[in-house]
C-alpha positions in Angstrom: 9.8 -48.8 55.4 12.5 -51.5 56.0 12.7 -53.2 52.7 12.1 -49.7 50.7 15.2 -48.8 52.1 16.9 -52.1 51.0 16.9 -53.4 55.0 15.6 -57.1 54.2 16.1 -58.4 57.5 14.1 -55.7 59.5 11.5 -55.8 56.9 11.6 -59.6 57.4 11.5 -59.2 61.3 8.9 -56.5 61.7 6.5 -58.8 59.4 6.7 -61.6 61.8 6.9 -59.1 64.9 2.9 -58.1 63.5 2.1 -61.5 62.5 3.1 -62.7 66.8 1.3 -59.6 68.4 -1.8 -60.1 65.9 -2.0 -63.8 67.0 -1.0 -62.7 70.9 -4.2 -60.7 71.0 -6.1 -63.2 69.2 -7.2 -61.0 66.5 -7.5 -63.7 63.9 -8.4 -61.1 61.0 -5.2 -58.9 61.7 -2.8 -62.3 61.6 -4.2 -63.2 58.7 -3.6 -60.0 56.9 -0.4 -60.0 58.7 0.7 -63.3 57.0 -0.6 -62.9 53.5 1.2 -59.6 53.6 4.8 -61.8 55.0 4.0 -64.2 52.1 3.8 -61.3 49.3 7.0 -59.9 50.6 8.9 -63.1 50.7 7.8 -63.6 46.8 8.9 -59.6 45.7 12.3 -60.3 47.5 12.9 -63.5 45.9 12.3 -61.5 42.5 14.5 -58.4 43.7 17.5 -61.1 44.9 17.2 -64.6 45.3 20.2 -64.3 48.1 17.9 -62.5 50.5 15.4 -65.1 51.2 16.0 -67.5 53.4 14.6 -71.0 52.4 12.4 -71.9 56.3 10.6 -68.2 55.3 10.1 -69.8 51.9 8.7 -72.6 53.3 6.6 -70.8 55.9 5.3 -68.5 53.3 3.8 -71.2 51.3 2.2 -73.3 54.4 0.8 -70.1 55.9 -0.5 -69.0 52.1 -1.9 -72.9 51.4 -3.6 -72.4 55.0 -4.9 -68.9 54.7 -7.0 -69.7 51.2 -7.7 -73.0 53.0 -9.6 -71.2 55.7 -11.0 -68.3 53.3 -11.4 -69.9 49.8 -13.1 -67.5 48.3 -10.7 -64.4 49.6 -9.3 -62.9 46.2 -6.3 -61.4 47.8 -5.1 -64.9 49.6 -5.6 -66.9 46.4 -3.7 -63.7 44.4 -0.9 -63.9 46.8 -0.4 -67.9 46.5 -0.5 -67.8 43.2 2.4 -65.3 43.6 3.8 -67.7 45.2 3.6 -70.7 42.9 4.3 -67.9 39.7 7.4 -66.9 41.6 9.0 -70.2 43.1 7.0 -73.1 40.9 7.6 -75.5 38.4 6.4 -75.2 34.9 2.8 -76.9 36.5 2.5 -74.7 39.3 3.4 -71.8 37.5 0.5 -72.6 35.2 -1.8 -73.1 38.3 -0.6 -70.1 39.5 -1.7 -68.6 35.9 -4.9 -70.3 36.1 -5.8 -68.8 39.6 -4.8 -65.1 38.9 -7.0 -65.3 35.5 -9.9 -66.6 38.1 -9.5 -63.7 39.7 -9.7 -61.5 37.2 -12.7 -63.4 35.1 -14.5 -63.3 38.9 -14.1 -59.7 39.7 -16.5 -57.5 40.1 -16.3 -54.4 37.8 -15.3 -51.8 41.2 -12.5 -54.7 41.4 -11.7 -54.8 38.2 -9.2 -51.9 38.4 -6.5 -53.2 41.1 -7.9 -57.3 40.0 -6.0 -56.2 36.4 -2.8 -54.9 37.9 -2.5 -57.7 39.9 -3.2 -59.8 37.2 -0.7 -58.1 34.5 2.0 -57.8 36.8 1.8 -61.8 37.5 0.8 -63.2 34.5 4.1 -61.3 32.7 6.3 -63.0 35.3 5.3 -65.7 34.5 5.3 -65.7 31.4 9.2 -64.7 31.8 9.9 -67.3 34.3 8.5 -70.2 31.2 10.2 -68.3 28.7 13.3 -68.2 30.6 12.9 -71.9 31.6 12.7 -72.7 28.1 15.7 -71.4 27.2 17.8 -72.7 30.1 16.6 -76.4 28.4 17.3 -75.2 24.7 21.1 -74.2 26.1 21.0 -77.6 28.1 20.5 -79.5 24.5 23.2 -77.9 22.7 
């Protein structure tokens, strides 16, 4: 409800708030969900305004995301959301891994997941595909 209403910073805090009482009770499933779910956010903010991120949530997106598929390789959703990640924050190389990854996912799904598999995978592949082309035009003004 925080960040629909534009209120970064309590959408920001709540996430961690669930991520600490998850972990407090030990209920490794419901950190995990927790996280993935802070790492998403932090990579739709970025899009929304770069100013509202701060660079150590950043950084603790990707180490939580990189430990999350690290611990459940094969989890769809983790891999989707640090792919995000690298789509939304890379270089040219990671946003091509990140490519790479969400077309995985797709290729892998089952038909049931093919539906939400293909939004997911639309919605990322055309940022990317806007953060290359716009990355190619920031070098084509740099030669001129």
């Amino acid at each position: 409800l925080n960040w629909a209403v534009g209120d970064f910073r309590g959408a920001r805090d709540a996430a961690l708030r669930a991520i600490q009482l998850a972990v407090e009770k030990g209920d490794t499933k419901q950190a995990d969900k927790a996280k993935d779910n802070f790492c998403y956010w932090v990579g739709e903010v970025w899009l929304e305004n770069e100013i509202h991120v701060d660079p150590n949530d950043k950084d603790r997106a990707f180490q939580d995301c990189e430990d999350l598929v690290s611990r459940n390789p094969d989890n769809a959703g983790f891999r989707d959301t640090l792919a995000f990640l690298k789509i939304v924050f890379g270089s040219d190389k990671e946003i091509e891994d990140g490519r790479r990854t969400i077309r995985d996912i797709f290729d892998k799904a089952t038909q049931d997941q093919q539906r939400l598999a293909r939004v997911f995978f639309i919605r990322h592949e055309s940022i990317a595909l806007r953060r290359l082309k716009s990355r190619l035009e920031e070098m084509s003004d740099a030669r001129r």
